[in-house]
SELUMGU-822900 format. One record per residue (C-alpha): x, y, z; residue in three letters. Coordinates in Angstrom, 1 decimal. Layout:
REM residues N
+--------+--------+--------+------+
:     px :     py :     pz : resn :
+--------+--------+--------+------+
:      X :      Y :      Z :  Ala :
...
+--------+--------+--------+------+
//
This chain:
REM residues 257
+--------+--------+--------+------+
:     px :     py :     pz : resn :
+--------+--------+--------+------+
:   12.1 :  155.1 :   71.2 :  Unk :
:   11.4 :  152.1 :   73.5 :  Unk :
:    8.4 :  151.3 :   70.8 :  Unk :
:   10.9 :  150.4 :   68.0 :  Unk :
:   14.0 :  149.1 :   67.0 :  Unk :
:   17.2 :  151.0 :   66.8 :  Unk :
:   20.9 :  151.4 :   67.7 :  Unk :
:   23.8 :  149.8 :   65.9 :  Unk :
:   22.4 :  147.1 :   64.1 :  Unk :
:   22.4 :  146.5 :   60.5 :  Unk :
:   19.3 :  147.8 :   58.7 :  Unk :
:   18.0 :  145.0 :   55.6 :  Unk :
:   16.4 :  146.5 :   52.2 :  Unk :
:   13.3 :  147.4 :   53.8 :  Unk :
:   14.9 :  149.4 :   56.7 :  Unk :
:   14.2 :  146.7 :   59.4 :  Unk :
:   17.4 :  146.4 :   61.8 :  Unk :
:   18.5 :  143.2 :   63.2 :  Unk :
:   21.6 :  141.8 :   64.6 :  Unk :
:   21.8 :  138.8 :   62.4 :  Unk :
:   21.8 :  138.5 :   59.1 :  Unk :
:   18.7 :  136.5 :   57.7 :  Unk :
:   18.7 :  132.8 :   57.0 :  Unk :
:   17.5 :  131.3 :   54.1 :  Unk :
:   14.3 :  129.8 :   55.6 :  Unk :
:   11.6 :  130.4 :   58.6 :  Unk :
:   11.5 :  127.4 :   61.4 :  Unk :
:   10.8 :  127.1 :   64.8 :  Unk :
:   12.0 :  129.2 :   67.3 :  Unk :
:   14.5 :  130.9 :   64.6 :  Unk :
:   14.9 :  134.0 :   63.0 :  Unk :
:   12.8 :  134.2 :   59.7 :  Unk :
:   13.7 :  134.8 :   56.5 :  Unk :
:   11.2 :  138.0 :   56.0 :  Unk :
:   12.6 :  140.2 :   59.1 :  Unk :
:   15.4 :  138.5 :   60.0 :  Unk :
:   13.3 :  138.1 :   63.3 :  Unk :
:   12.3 :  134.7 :   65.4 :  Unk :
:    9.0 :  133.8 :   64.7 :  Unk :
:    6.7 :  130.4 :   65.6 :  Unk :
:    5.8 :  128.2 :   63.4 :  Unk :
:    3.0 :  125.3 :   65.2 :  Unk :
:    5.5 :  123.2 :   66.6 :  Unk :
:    7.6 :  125.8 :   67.8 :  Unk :
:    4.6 :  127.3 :   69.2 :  Unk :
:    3.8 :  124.1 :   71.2 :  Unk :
:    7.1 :  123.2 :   72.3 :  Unk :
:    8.2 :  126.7 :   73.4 :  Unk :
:    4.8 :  127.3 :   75.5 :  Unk :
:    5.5 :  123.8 :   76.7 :  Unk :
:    8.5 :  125.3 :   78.3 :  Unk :
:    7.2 :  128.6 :   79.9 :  Unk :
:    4.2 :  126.5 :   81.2 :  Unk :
:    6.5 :  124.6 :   83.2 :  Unk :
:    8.0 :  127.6 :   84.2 :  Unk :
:    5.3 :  129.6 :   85.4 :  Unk :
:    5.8 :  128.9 :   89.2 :  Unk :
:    9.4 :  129.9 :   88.9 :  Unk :
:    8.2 :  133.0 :   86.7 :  Unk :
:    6.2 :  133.8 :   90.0 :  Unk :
:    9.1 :  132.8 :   92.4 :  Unk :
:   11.3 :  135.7 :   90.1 :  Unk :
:    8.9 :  139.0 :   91.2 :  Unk :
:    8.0 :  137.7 :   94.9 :  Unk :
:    9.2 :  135.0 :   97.5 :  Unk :
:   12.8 :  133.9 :   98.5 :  Unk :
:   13.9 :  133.5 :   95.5 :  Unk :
:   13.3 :  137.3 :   93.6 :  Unk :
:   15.1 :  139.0 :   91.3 :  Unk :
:   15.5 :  142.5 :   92.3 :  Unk :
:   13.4 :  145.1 :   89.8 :  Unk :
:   16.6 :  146.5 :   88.3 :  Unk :
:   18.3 :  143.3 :   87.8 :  Unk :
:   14.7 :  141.8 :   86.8 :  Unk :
:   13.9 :  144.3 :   83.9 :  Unk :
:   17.8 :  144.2 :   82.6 :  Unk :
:   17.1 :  140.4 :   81.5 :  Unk :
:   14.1 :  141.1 :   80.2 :  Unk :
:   15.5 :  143.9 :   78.3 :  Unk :
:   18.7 :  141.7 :   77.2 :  Unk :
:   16.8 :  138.9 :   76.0 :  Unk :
:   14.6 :  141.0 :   73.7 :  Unk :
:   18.4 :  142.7 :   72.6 :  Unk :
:   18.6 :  139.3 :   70.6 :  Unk :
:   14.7 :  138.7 :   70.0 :  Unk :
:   13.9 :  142.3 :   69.4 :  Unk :
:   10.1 :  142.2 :   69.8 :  Unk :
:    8.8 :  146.0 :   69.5 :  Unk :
:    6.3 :  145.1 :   71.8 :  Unk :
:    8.4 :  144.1 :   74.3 :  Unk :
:   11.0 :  146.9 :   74.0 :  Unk :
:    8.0 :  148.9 :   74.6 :  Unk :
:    6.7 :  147.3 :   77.5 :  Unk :
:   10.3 :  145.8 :   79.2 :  Unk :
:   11.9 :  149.4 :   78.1 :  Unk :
:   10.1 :  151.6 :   80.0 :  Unk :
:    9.6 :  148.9 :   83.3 :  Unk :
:   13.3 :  149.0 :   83.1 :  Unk :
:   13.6 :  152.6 :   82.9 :  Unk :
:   10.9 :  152.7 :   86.1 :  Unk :
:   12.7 :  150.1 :   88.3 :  Unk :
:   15.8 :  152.4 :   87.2 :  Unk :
:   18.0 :  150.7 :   84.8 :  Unk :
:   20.2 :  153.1 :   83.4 :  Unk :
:   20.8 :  153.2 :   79.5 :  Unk :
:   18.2 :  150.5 :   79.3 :  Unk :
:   17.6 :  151.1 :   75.8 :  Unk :
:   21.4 :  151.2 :   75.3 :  Unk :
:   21.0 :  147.5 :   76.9 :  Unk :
:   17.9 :  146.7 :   74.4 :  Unk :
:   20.0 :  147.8 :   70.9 :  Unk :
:   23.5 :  145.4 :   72.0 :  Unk :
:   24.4 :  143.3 :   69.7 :  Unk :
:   26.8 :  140.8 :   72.2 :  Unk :
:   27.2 :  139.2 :   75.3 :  Unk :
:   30.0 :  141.8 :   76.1 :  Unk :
:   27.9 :  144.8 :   74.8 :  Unk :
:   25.3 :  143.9 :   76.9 :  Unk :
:   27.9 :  143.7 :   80.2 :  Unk :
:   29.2 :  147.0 :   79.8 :  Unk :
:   25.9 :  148.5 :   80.8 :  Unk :
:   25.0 :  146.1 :   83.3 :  Unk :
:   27.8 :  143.7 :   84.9 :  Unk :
:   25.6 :  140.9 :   86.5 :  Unk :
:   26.1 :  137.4 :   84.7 :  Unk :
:   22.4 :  137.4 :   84.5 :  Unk :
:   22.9 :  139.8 :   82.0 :  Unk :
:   25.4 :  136.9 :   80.2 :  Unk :
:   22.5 :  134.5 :   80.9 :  Unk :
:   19.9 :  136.4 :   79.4 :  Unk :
:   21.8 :  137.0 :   76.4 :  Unk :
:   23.1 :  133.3 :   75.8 :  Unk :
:   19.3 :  132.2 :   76.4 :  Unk :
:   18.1 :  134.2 :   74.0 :  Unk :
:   20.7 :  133.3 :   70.9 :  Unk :
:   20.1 :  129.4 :   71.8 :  Unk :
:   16.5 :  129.8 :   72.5 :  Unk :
:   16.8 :  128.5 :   76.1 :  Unk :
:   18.7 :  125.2 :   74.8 :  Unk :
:   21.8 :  123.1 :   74.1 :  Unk :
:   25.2 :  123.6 :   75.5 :  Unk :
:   26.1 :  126.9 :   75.5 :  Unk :
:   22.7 :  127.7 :   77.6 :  Unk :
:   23.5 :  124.7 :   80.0 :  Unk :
:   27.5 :  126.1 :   80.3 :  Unk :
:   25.6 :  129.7 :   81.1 :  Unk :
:   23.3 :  128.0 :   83.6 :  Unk :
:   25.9 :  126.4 :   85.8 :  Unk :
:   27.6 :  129.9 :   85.4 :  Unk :
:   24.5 :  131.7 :   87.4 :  Unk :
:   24.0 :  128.6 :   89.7 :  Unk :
:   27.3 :  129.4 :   91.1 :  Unk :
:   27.1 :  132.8 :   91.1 :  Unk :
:   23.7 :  133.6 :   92.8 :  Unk :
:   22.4 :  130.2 :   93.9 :  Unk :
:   20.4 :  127.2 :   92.4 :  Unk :
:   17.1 :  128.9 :   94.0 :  Unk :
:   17.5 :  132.6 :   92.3 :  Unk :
:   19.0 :  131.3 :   89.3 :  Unk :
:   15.5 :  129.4 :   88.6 :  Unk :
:   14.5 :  132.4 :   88.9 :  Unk :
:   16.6 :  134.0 :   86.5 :  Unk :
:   16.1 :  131.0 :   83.6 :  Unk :
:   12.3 :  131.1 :   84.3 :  Unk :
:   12.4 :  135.6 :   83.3 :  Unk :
:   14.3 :  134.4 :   80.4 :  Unk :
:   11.6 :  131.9 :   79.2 :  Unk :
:    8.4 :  134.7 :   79.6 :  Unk :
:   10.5 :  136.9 :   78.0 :  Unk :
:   11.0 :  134.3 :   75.3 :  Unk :
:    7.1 :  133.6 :   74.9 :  Unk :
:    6.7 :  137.0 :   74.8 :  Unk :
:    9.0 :  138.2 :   72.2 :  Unk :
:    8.5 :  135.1 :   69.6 :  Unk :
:    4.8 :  135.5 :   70.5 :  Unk :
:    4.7 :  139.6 :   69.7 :  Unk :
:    7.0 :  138.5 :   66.2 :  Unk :
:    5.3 :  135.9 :   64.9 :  Unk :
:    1.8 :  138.2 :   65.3 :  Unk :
:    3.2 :  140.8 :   62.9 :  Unk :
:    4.3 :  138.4 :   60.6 :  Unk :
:    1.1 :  137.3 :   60.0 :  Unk :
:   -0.8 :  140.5 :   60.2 :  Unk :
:    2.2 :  142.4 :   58.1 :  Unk :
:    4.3 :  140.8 :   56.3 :  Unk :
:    2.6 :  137.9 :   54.5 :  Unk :
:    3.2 :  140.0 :   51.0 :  Unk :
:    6.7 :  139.2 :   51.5 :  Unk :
:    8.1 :  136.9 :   49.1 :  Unk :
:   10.5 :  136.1 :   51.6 :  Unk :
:    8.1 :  134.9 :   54.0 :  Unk :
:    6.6 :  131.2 :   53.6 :  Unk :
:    4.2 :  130.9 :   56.3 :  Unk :
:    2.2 :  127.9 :   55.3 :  Unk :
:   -0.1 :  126.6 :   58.0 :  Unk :
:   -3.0 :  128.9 :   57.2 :  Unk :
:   -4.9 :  127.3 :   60.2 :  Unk :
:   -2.4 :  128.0 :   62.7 :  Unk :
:   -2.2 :  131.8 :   61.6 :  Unk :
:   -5.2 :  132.5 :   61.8 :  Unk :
:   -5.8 :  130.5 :   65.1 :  Unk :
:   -3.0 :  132.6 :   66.4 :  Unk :
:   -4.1 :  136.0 :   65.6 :  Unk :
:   -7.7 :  135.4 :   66.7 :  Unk :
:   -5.8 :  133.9 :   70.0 :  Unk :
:   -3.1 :  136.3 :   70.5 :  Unk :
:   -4.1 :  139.4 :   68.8 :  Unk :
:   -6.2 :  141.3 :   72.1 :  Unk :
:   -3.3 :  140.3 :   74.1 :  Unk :
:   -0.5 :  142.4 :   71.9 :  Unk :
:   -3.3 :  145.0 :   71.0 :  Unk :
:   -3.3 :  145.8 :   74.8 :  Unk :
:    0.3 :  146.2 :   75.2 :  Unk :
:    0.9 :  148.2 :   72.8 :  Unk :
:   -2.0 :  150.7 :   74.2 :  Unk :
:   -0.6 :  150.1 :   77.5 :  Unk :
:    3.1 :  151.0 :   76.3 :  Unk :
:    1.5 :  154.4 :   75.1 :  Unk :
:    0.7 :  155.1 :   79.1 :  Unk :
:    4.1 :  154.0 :   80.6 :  Unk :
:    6.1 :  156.5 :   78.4 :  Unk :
:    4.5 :  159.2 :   81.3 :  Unk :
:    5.0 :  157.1 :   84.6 :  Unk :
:    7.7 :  157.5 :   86.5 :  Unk :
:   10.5 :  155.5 :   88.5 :  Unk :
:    8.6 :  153.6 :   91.1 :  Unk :
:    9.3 :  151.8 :   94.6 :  Unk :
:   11.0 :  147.8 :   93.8 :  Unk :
:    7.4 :  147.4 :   95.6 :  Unk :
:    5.4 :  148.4 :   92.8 :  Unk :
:    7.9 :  146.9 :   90.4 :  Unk :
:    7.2 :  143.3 :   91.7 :  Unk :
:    3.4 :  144.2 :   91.6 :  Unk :
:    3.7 :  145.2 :   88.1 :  Unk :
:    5.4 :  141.7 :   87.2 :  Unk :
:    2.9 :  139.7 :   89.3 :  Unk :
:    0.3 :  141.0 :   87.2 :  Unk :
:    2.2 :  140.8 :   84.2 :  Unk :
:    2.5 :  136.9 :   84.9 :  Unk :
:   -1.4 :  136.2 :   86.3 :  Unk :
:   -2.0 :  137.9 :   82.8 :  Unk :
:    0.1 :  135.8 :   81.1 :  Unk :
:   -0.2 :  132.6 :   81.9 :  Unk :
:   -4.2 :  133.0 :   81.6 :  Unk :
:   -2.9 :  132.6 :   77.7 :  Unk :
:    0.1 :  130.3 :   78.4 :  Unk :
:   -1.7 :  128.1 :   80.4 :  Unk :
:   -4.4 :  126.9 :   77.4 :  Unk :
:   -1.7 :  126.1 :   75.2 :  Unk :
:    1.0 :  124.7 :   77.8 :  Unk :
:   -1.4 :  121.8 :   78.5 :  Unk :
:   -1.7 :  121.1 :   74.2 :  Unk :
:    1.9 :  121.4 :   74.3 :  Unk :
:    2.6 :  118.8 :   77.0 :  Unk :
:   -0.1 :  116.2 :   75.2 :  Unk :
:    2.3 :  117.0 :   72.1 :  Unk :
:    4.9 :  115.8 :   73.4 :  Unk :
+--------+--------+--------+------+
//
């Protein structure tokens, strides 16, 4: 199922599956100890929307304009990025938009575990991209190294483009994780989430938002594959509806800074 989390990887003591094994302790923008999933903690919060604020132009750029991302190739970064972030509420949403702008074995694409996993369903290095992003959370070397790669490939314009998907993919994901954190797994004595505040600041913030998708994920299970016309529609939406939240806490982030 597109709504949870499946395939290869290895299942912790609660029957949660993740690619990588849990560290010790929850931080920004990193897996946390509980789930073995990326979560926010405030600063993380702030620094990452920071990020995807500044990107929202480009976000645009990636569904209409000279610089778009075709559908298929759209929806197969999505749906690689979440592979290492592994939001359910993005494998419901990004799964079935993939499987509607036709991207075969998308959910094949959502459960690899590695770069090369992840190119044997869809050989675009977008697909390399995506993945890098996502295990350096859109920073240091190794994302730079993969930048110049797409740069080359499709052009300093579309490879904006590409970067910019990765980044509302990465609010997305961190954002739908580090809501059931809070709402689910707060009993954990493995999770040390300690800015009461904050959690409660997020959920009251964020909560509508993932409620919706995860309604809406319930309705795209029955649609079928569309034009790349309705696609791009879809994402425009997508990203008017986003940044109406990003946009708030962008601004705090770049006052942060």
């Amino acid at each position: 199922s597109f709504l949870g989390v499946g395939g290869r990887r290895s299942a912790d003591s609660q029957g949660r599956f993740s690619c990588f094994p849990p560290p010790s302790a929850p931080f920004s923008s990193t897996p946390a100890a509980g789930s073995g999933k990326k979560t926010w903690d405030m600063q993380g919060c702030l620094q990452d929307h920071k990020e995807v604020f500044l990107s929202l132009p480009a976000i645009l750029g990636a569904y209409v304009g000279t610089h778009a991302v075709a559908p298929k190739l759209n929806e197969s970064i999505m749906v690689t990025v979440n592979s290492a972030n592994e939001c359910p509420y993005c494998e419901g949403l990004h799964g079935q938009l993939a499987r509607m702008a036709g991207v075969e074995d998308a959910q094949k694409l959502q459960n690899a575990c590695s770069v090369a996993e992840a190119r044997k369903l869809v050989d675009e290095p977008a697909v390399t991209y995506a993945r890098v992003f996502a295990e350096n959370n859109g920073r240091g070397d190794e994302e730079k190294a993969a930048y110049s790669g797409i740069v080359q490939h499709y052009g300093q314009g579309q490879a904006r483009s590409i970067r910019a998907l990765c980044w509302f993919l990465q609010w997305g994901s961190i954002g739908g994780n580090t809501l059931n954190e809070i709402l689910f797994e707060q009993g954990s004595k493995k999770v040390n989430r300690t800015n009461k505040v904050f959690d409660v600041c997020y959920v009251i913030y964020y909560g509508p938002l993932f409620g919706v998708i995860f309604v809406m994920n319930q309705g795209l299970r029955f649609m079928p594959r569309v034009p790349e016309a309705v696609s791009a529609g879809i994402g425009v939406m997508l990203t008017f509806v986003g940044g109406s939240f990003i946009v708030p806490v962008g601004l705090v982030g770049m006052l942060a800074a």
